[in-house]
C-alpha positions, 0 to 999 in steps of 0.5 A: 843608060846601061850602056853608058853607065858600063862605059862609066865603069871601064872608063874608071878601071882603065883610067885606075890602071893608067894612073888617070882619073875618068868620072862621069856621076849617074843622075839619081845613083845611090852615092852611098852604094846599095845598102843590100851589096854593102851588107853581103860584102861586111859579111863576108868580111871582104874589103870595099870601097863605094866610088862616086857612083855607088858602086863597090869595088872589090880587090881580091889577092888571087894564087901566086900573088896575084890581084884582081879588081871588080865592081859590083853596081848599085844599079840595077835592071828590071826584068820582068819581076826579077830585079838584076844586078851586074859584078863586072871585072875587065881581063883584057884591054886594048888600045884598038879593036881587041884582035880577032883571036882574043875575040875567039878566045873570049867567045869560047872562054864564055861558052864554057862558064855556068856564070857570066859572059864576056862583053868588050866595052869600048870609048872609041879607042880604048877596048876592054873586055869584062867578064861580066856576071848577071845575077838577083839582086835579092842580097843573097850572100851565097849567091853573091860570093859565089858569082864575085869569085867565078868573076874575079877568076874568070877575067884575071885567068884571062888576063894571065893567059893573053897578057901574063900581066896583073894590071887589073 
């Protein structure tokens, strides 16, 4: 279910960017979105909107004019006591295997985060790499600002770098 629900959100993004419409609705999703993200996201006075799965998308203008999106989800993980939630924002897309050196860039790029990691979905041809933050879902707003911001810059640095574009 993780997996497909990862798939559910590329999917979306990419289906955004191409200017198409890609849905696929969780069994059992919040439609409303988590109340505890919503309550973080109003106040830090950010702009939102909950997309049919409950999930928060989040546009940010980042330096020189540049726009990044990420999705924080409703769902979430157990792990052990410690209940996890996922902030997730695509850099890269590619429409065949990302090649070896993105792959190494993004590998190395991940070493180098406090926060986060770089993951490559994929729905058989299309393959986008998000950087992905994995964080308490206690609704902390310190803690939730602070990995949506490491989120956001992470992927659109990344996306600058191996494409010069602003497509997410």
């Amino acid at each position: 279910m993780k997996r497909t629900l990862r798939f559910a959100i590329v999917s979306a993004m990419t289906a955004l960017i191409a200017l198409s419409q890609i849905a696929s609705a969780q069994p059992g999703a919040n439609k409303a979105g988590d109340p505890r993200v919503k309550t973080v996201l109003d106040k830090l006075g950010l702009k939102y909107e909950v997309n049919q799965d409950g999930d928060f998308k989040v546009g940010m203008e980042m330096q020189n004019g540049r726009t990044q999106l990420a999705w924080i989800n409703s769902q979430t993980e157990k792990l052990g006591n410690i209940e996890i939630r996922e902030i997730i924002s695509p850099g890269y897309r590619s429409n065949g295997a990302i090649p070896e050196k993105v792959a190494n860039q993004l590998l190395a790029d991940s070493a180098q985060k406090k926060l986060g990691a770089w993951q490559v979905m994929s729905n058989g041809t299309t393959h986008v790499a998000v950087f992905v933050a994995k964080i308490e879902s206690n609704g902390n707003p310190a803690v939730m600002e602070a990995a949506l911001r490491l989120v956001l810059y992470s992927a659109d640095e990344m996306e600058k770098a191996l494409t010069g574009k602003d497509d997410f």
